[in-house]
N, C-alpha and C positions, 0 to 999 in steps of 0.2 A: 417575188416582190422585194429584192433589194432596197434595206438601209432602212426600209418603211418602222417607224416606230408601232408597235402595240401594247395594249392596255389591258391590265384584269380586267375582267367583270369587278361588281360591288359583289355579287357574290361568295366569288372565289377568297376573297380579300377578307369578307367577314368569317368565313368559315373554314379557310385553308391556317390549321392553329396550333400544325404538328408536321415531323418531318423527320430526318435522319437526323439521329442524336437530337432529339429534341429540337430538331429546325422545322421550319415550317413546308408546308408541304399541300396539294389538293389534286387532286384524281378527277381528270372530265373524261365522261364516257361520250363518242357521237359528239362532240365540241363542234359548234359551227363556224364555217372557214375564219372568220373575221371577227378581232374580241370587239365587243364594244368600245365606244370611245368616252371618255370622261373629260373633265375640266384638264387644262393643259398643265397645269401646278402641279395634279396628282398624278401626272404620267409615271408611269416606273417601267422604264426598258429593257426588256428579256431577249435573251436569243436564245434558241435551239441548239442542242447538237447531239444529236440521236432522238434518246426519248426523255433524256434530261432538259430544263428549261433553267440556265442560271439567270439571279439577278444581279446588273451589272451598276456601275453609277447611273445615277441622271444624266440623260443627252448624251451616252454610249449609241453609235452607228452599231449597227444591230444588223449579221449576217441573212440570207435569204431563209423564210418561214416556208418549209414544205407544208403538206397537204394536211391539215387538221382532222381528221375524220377517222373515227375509233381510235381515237390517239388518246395515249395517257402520257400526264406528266407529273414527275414530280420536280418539285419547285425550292430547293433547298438556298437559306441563306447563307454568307459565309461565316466563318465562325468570330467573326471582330465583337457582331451585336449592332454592329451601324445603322443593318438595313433589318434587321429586327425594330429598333425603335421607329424610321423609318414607315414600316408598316404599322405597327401601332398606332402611330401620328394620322397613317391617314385615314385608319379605319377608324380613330373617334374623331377625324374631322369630318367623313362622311355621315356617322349617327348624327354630331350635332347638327350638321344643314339639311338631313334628313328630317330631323327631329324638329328642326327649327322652321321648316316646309309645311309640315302638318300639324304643329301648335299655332303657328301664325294666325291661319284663321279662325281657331276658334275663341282663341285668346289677344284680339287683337287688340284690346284694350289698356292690356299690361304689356306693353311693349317688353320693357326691364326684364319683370318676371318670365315671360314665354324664353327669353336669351339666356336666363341662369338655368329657366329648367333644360332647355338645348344643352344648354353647359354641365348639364348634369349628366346627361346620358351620353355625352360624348366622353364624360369623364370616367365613367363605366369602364370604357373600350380604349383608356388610353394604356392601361398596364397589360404586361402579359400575367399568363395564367401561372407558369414557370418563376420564382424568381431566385437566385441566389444572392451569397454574400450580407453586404450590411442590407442591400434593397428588401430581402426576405424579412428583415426584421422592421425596417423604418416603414415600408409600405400600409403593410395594415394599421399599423401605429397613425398614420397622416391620416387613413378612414376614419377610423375612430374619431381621431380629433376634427373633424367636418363635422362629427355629427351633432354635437352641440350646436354650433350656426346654422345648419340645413336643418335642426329642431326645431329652434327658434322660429324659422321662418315658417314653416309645416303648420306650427301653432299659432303663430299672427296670421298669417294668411285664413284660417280657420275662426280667427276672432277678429276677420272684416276687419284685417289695417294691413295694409303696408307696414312693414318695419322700417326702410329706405325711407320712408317720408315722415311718419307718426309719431316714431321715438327718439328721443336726444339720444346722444353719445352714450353719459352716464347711467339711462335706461338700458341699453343696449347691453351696458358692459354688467350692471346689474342682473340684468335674466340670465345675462349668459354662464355668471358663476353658481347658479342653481342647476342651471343645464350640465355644466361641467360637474358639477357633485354627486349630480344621479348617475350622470354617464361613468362615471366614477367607482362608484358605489357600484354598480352593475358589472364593470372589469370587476372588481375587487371579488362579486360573490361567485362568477362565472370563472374567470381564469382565461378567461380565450374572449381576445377582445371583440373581434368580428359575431362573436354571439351576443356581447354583452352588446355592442351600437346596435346591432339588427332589433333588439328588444326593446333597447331603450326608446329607438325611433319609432317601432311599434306603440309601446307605451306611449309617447308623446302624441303620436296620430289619435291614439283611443280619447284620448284624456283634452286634445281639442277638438274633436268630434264629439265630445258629448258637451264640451261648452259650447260649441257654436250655434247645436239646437237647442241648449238654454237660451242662449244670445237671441235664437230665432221668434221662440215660443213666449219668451219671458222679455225681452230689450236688455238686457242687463249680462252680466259674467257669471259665472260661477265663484260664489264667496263664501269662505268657510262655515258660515250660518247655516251653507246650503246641505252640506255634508252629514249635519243634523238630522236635516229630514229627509233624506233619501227615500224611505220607507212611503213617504205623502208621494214623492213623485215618482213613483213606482206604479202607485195607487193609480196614478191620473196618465202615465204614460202613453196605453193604450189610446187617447184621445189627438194625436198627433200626427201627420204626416212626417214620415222619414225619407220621403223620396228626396236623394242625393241631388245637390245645386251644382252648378259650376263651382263656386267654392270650395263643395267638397271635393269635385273632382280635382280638380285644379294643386289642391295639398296632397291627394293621392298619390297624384303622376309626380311629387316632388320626393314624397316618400318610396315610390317604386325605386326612380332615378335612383335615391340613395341606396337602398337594399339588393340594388344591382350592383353598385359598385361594390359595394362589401361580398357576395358572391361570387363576383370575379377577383378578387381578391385568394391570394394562395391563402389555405388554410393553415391556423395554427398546429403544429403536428402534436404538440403537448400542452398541458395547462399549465402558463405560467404566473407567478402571483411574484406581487412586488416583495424585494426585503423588507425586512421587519424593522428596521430602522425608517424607511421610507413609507410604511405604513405608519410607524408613530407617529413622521413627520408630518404627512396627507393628514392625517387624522386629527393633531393638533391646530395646523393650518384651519380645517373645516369647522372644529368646532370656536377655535377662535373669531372665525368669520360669521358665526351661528351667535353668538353673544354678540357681537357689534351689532347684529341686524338686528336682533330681536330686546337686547337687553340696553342698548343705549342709544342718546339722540343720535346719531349716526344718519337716519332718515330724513330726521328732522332738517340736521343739518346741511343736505345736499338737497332741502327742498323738495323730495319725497312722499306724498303723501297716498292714500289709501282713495284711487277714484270714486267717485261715487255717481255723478252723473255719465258725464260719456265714460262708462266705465273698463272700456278699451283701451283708455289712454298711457297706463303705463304699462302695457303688453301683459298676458294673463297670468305667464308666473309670477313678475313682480308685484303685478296689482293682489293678486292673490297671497302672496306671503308678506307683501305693506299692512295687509287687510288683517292679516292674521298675527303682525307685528300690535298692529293697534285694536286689535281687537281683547288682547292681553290686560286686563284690568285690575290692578293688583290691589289688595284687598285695603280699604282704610285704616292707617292707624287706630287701635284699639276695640278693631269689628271682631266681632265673636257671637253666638248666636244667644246667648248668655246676655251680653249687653244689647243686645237686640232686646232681647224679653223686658231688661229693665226699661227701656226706655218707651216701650208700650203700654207699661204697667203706669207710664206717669198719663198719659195719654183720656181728657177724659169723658165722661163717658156717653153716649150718646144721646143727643135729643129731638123731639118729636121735631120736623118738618115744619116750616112757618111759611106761608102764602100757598098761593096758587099753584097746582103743578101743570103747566101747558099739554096741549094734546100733541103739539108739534114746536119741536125743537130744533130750528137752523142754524145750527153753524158754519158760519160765512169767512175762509180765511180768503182774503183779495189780497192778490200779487202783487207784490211793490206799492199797496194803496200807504202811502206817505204823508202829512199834511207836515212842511217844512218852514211854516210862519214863522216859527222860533226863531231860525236866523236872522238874526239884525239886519244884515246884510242883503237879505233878498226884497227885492222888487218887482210886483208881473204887472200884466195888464190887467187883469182879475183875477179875482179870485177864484180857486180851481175847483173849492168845495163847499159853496154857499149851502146846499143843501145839510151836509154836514154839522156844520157850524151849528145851525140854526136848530137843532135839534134841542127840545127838550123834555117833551112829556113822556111820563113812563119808561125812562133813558135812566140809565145807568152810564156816564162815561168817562175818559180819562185818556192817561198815557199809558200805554204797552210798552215796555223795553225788551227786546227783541232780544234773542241770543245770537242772532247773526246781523249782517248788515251786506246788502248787494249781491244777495245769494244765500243757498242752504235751506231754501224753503221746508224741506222734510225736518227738519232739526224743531222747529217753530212748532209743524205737525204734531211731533212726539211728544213736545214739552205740554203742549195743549191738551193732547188725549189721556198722557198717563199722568202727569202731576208731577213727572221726575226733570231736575233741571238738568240743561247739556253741562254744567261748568261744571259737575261731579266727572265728567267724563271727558278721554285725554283729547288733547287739542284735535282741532282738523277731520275729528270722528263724526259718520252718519251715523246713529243708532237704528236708522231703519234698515241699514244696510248689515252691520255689524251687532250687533246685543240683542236683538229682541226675538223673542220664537214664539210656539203658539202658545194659547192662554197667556200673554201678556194683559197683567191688570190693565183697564182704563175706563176712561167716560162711557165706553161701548157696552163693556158688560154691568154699569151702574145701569145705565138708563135700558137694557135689558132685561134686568132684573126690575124693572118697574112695567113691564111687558111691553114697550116700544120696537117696533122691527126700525131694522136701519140699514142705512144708504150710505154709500161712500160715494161722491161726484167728484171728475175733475175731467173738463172738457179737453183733454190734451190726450197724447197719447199714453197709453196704460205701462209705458216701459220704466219712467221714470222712478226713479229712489227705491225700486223693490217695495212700491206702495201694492202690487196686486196680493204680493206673501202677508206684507204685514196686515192690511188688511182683512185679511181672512183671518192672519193668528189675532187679532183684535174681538173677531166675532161680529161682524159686518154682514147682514143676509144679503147686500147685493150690491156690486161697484159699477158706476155707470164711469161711461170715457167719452172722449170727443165723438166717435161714431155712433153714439147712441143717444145723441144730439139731435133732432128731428128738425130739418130745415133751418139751420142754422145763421147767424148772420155775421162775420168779420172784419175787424177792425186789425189792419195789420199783417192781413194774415191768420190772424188768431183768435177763436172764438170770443164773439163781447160777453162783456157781464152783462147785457141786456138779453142775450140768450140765452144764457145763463140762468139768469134767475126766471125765466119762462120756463126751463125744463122744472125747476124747483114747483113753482106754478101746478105742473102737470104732476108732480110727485104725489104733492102734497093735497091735489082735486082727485087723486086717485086713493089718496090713503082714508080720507070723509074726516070722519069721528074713531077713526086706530090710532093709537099712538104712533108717532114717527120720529126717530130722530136721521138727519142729514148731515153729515157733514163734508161741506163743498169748499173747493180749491179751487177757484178762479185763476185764468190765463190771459187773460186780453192785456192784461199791463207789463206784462214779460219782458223783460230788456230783450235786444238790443234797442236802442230808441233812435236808430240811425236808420230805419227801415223806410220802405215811401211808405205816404200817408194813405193808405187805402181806405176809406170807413170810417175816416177821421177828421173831425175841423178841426182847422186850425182856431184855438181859443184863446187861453190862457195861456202869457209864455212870457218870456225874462221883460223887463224894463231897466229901466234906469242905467247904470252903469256898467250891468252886468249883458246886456243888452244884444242882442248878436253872436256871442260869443258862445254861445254852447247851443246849438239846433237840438242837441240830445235832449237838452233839458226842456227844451222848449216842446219839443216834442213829448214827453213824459207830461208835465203840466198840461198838455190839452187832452189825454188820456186821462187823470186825473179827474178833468172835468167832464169827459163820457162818463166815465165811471160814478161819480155825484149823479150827473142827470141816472142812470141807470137805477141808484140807489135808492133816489125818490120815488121812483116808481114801484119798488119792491116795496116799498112802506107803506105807498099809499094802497099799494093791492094789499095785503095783509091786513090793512086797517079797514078794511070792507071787509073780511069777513068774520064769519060770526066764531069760527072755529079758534079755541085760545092758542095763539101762535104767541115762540117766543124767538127773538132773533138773535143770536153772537154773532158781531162782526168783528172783525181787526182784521191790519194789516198784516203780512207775514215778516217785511223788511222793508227797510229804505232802498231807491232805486241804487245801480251801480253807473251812479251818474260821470265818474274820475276822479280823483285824489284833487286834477286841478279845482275843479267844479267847489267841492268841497272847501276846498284851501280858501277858493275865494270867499265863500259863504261866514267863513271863521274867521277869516281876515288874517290868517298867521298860518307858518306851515304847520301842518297836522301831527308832525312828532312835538313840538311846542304846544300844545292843548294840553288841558287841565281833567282831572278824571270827571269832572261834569259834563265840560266839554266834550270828551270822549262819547259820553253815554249821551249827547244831543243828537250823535248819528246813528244811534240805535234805537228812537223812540218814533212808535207808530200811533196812530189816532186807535181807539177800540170804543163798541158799547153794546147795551147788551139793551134792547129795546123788546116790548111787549105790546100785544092789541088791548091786553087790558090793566088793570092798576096792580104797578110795583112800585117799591120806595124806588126813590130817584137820588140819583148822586151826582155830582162833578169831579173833575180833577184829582179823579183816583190816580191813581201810581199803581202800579203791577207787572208783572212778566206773564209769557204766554202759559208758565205751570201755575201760576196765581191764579189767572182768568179759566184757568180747568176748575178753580175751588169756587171763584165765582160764579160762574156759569151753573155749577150745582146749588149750589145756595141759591140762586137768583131762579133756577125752574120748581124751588123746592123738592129734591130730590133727598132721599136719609144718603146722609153724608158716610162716610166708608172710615175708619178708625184712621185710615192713612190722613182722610183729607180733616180727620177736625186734627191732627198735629201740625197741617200745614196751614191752618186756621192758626195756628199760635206763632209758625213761623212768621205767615205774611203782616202776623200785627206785630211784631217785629222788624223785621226784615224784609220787605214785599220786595225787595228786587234780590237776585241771585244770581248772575248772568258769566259766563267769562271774563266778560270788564274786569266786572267788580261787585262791588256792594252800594246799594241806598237802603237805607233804615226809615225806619217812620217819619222819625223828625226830622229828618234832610239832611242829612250826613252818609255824601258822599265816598266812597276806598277803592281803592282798585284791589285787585284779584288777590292781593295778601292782604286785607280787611283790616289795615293796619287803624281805621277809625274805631272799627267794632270796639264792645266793651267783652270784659269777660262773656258774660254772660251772654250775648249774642253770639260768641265764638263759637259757644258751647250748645248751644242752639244751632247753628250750620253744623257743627260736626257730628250731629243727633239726625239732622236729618239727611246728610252723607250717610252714616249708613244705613238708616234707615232704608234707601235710596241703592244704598250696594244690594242689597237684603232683597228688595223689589227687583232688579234688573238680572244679578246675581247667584241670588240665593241657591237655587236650585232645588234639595228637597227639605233645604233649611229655610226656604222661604215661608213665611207667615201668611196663606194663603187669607186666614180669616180678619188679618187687617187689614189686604190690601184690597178685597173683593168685596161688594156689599153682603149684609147678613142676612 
C-alpha cells in the first residue's frame, strides 16, 4: 500500500509515554492490518523499516506498510522535542473533545462551563511526565498558580452562581487574594507545591460542599455566626438528605480535572521553601492586606458590603470575610462591666403591671405598609388607607421612624423583638445575620415568662435573613412559612394579607383561652411594584402633576389599599370575639419607589433635604389596637425599639430592668435611628446629635452600652436585667 498515510489509535497515543532514552515508545501485540483513522489535522505520518516505526513531518510520503500481524513496534521521537510537544498537543486535544463529547449532554446547560471543564482535562495531558531545565521548575509553579481561579470557581459553582456572570471585576479580584493567601500558606507549611494545591483544592471542595447544603437546607451561606454553633447543627445533621445534585457533581469533575493536572505533573524531588527575606516580605504584604480589610474603611469604600439577602452575591469567601469584617464590634468608649453596673444601679425599680393583660398577642409587621400624606407634593385619586385613618377607639397611634427605608426588613424585626437600636451598630450590618446567637434577650422570652407559647409567621419562603436560626435562638415554639399556608390566595404573586391574617384567624381559634403570642411578617406589598397586576385593582394611584409618571407607584398605592381593605377585616373579626385580643401593627419601611419618585415628592434633589426632611422618608404609620378598653393616644412619635417598650406596657406585661431604662430613654429621646436623633420636644440632629443637650448625650451613651452589654457581653452580660425576673 504505497504512499498511503496511517494513523495511531487514541489508544496508542494516550499510553505510548516512554521510549529509548526517555522517548516515546508503545508495543502492539496481534496489531490489526489497518490503524484506525482520525480527524485529518491529527494525522502524524509514520513509516516502517524493519521493526522500527519513525515519526516523520506532517504530509511525509510514507514508504510501503508490510504485514502488521504479531508485529511490535517501537516508536521513537527524534531528539529536537518538536514531535514530543507535537504528541502532547494532540493527546490533550483528544481528552478535551473527548471530554467535551461526554460533558455536553449532561451539562448542556452551562455551555461556558462544560468547555472550561473540557479545558481542564485536556490541560491534564498537555505536559509530559518528564521535564527538564527552567520547564522542571516553572511548570508546577503555573499548577499551583491555577489553583486559586479553578478554587474559586469549585466554590462558586457550589454556592449556585456563576462567577462569569454574578461577580464584578473587583469581587473577583477580591476572593481571589484570599485564595492566593491560603494557597500560600499551604506552600509555605508543606514545601512541595503540588501537595500544597492538591490540599488546598481539597480543602476548598470540603469547605463548599458543606456551604452549599447549608445553602440547600437553610437558603442562605455559611456566616461566621455559624461556626458558633456547629455543635446545634451536628445535633440536627442526621435529618437531611445528602444525596449529591448535579451541582455537586458538576464541582467535583472540576476539582478531579485539577488534581489530575497536578499528578501529571513531575514531582518536586526536594522540599523547597522560600528565602527568608521573601518570607518576611510575603508575610508583611498579607498582613498589610489583613489590616486594610479588616481594620479600615477599605470595604466601605469600594462599596463592599456584607450580603445578607441573596446572600451569594459577593462569592462565599468574600461575603464570608465582609461578614466577618463587620461583624467586628469594637467595644464603646468608656464600656467596662463596672460601668455597666453603675448605670443599672441608677435604673428604677420595678412596678406592678397597670391594665389588662391580653390572652393573645399579634404582632403584625406589614411590608412596605407606608401612609405618605405627609408629602406636600402628592396627589392620588383616593385615598389608599381610609380604613386606617379612621381609626380610633381603644387605639394607640402614631409615627414609627424606621431604621431602614426601601429595604432591610430583618433590621425593623430585631429592633422590635429586642429593644436594641441598629444605629449602635456599624453601617450596612444585618444583626440577624451577624450578632445574635441563642438565648438572645427579647419580647419572646418576656411574654414566655408570662406562659404564652408562640408563633413566628411569614408567608414567604423560610430562607430569608437567617430568620429560621434566629428564631429558634429567640425561643419561638413554632415558625410557620408560605407552605403552611392552607389554600392560599395571591396578589402579585405573593401571599395577600387577606390570607394572611386567616391563617392568624386559625392560630389563634386553635389556641381558645392559652395565651398566645404571634409574631407575623406580611409579604403581599414586597417591591418590585413593576410586576402584572395579578389579584390586584387598580385603585388608588398618582393624580395631579404627578400623574402618569411612576406605574410603580401607582401600583404600590393600589396594594396599599388591598392592604387597608384586609385590615378592616382583621378588626372587625377580633372585634367579635370574646377572647381579649391585643394587636401591634406597623409598617416595616417605605416602599423603594426611586430617588426620582422621591425627589419629586420633596420637590428638591434629595442630598439638599434637611435632617426632618431626611427622617420623612423613614416614617411608617403604627398602632397598637385592643378588643377591649385601653388608654388611647395620637401622634405618638417612636422607633420600632420604642414600640418593643410600648407594646409591653400596652399588654401589661412586668417590664424587664432593660425596658424601664428604655422608658427614660424614650421620654427623652424616642427616636434613635441611623439618621439621627428626635427628642421629645421636636428637635431634630442627624447622626452626630449635634441638637442633643449634655445630658441626652449622656443618656444615649448609657444606653450604647447598655446595648454593647446585651448584644455583646458574653459571660459579662447581665442576664438578670435583660430577661424578665
Amino acid at each position: 500500500m504505497q504512499g498511503k498515510r496511517k494513523i495511531f489509535s487514541v489508544f496508542a497515543l494516550l499510553t505510548g509515554l516512554r521510549g529509548e532514552s526517555g522517548r516515546s515508545f508503545v508495543n502492539f501485540h496481534s496489531f490489526p492490518p489497518y490503524f484506525s483513522s482520525l480527524l485529518p489535522v491529527f494525522e502524524i505520518p509514520f513509516a516502517l523499516r524493519g521493526k522500527k516505526a519513525y515519526i516523520y513531518n506532517m504530509y511525509t510520503r510514507l514508504p510501503a506498510i508490510p504485514s502488521y500481524r504479531s508485529l511490535t513496534m517501537n516508536i521513537s521521537l527524534p531528539p529536537s522535542g518538536h514531535f514530543r510537544r507535537q504528541l502532547c498537543f494532540l493527546r490533550a486535544s483528544l481528552v478535551f473533545f473527548s471530554a467535551w463529547a461526554l460533558l455536553e449532554p449532561a451539562f448542556s446547560e452551562y455551555p461556558h462551563l462544560t468547555l472550561l471543564l473540557a479545558g481542564g482535562f485536556g490541560l491534564a495531558f498537555l505536559f509530559p511526565r518528564r521535564l527538564s531545565g527552567r520547564a522542571e521548575i516553572w511548570t508546577p509553579r503555573l499548577g499551583w498558580a491555577l489553583g486559586p481561579p479553578w478554587a474559586l470557581l469549585v466554590v462558586e459553582l457550589l454556592n449556585n452562581t456563576d462567577p462569569f456572570e454574578a461577580l464584578t471585576v473587583m469581587q473577583c479580584i477580591l476572593n481571589l487574594i484570599w485564595y492566593y493567601l491560603f494557597f500560600a500558606l499551604l506552600a509555605l507549611l508543606f514545601g512541595r507545591i503540588r501537595r500544597a494545591a492538591a490540599l488546598g483544592m481539597l480543602l476548598c471542595f470540603a469547605a463548599g460542599l458543606a456551604n452549599h447544603y447549608v445553602l440547600t437546607f437553610r437558603g442562605r451561606i455559611i456566616f461566621p455566626i455559624d461556626l458558633v454553633a456547629w455543635r446545634t447543627a451536628l445535633n440536627v445533621a442526621d435529618g437531611f438528605d445528602y444525596t449529591p445534585d448535579e451541582t455537586i457533581v458538576r464541582a467535583a469533575l472540576f476539582t478531579l480535572a485539577y488534581l489530575l493536572l497536578l499528578y501529571r505533573l513531575m514531582p518536586q524531588r526536594h522540599a523547597r521553601r522560600p528565602r527568608r527575606r521573601i518570607l518576611w516580605a510575603g508575610a508583611a504584604v498579607s498582613a498589610a492586606y489583613c489590616l486594610l480589610f479588616f481594620g479600615t474603611p477599605m470595604l466601605t469604600f469600594l462599596g463592599i458590603y456584607a450580603q445578607q439577602w441573596k446572600t451569594q452575591a459577593n462569592g462565599f469567601v468574600l461575603n464570608f470575610t465582609a461578614a466577618l469584617r463587620y461583624s467586628i464590634v469594637t467595644k464603646p468608649e468608656g464600656y467596662s462591666p463596672e460601668a455597666v453596673q453603675e448605670i443599672i444601679a441608677t435604673v428604677p425599680e420595678a412596678e406592678a403591671p397597670s391594665g389588662q393583660q391580653p390572652v393573645h398577642i399579634l404582632a403584625i409587621m406589614n411590608e412596605s405598609f407606608a401612609d405618605l400624606a405627609d408629602y406636600a407634593n402628592l396627589e392620588l385619586t383616593e385615598d389608599p388607607t381610609p380604613f386606617l385613618h379612621s381609626m380610633q377607639g381603644n387605639t394607640i397611634r402614631g409615627t414609627m421612624y424606621s431604621p431602614v427605608t426601601g429595604g432591610g426588613t430583618a433590621n425593623v424585626e430585631f429592633e422590635f423583638l429586642t429593644g436594641n437600636p441598629l444605629a449602635f451598630l456599624p453601617s450596612s450590618t444585618v444583626a440577624y445575620q451577624l450578632y445574635l446567637a441563642d438565648g438572645t434577650p427579647s419580647l419572646v422570652s418576656q411574654v414566655k415568662a408570662r406562659g404564652f407559647s408562640s408563633v413566628a409567621f411569614h408567608p414567604y419562603r423560610s430562607s430569608g435573613w437567617n430568620r429560621t436560626s434566629v428564631y429558634r435562638w429567640m425561643g419561638f415554639d413554632g415558625q410557620l412559612y408560605e407552605e403552611d399556608v392552607q389554600n392560599p390566595g395571591y396578589v402579585r404573586g405573593f401571599i395577600s394579607d387577606q390570607s394572611d391574617y386567616e391563617t392568624l384567624y386559625e392560630l389563634t381559634d386553635a389556641a381558645g383561652s392559652n395565651p398566645l403570642f404571634v409574631f407575623n411578617v406580611t409579604i403581599q406589598n414586597h417591591s418590585g411594584y413593576q410586576l402584572p397586576w395579578t389579584g390586584l385593582e387598580r385603585t388608588s394611584e398618582l393624580d395631579g402633576e404627578l400623574e402618569d409618571d411612576y406605574p410603580s407607584a401607582d401600583q404600590f398605592f393600589s396594594l396599599m389599599r388591598a392592604s387597608d381593605d384586609a385590615l378592616r377585616n382583621l378588626i372587625s373579626h377580633y372585634s367579635q370575639t370574646d377572647v381579649p385580643t391585643m394587636i401591634v401593627f406597623f409598617g416595616d419601611h417605605q416602599p423603594p419607589l426611586g430617588n426620582d419618585f422621591y425627589e419629586a415628592l420633596a420637590g428638591k434633589p434629595l442630598d439638599d433635604r434637611t435632617t426632618e426632611e431626611v427622617f420623612q422618608q423613614y416614617g411608617t404609620p403604627f398602632f397598637i389596637w385592643a378588643n377591649y378598653d385601653i388608654p388611647e393616644a395620637e401622634d405618638v412619635v417612636t422607633t420600632s425599639w420604642g414600640l418593643h417598650l410600648l407594646a409591653a406596657e400596652a399588654a401589661g406585661l412586668p417590664l424587664t430592668s432593660y425596658q424601664r431604662f428604655l422608658r427614660e430613654v424614650n421620654a427623652s429621646v424616642p427616636v434613635i435611628t441611623p439618621v439621627g436623633y428626635i427628642t421629645a420636644d421636636g428637635r431634630y440632629s442627624s447622626e452626630n446629635g449635634e441638637a442633643l443637650t449634655p445630658d441626652e448625650r449622656a443618656l444615649v451613651q448609657q444606653y450604647r452600652l447598655l446595648a454593647y452589654n446585651n448584644l455583646f457581653g458574653k459571660e459579662e452580660r447581665v442576664d438578670s436585667f435583660f430577661f424578665p425576673e
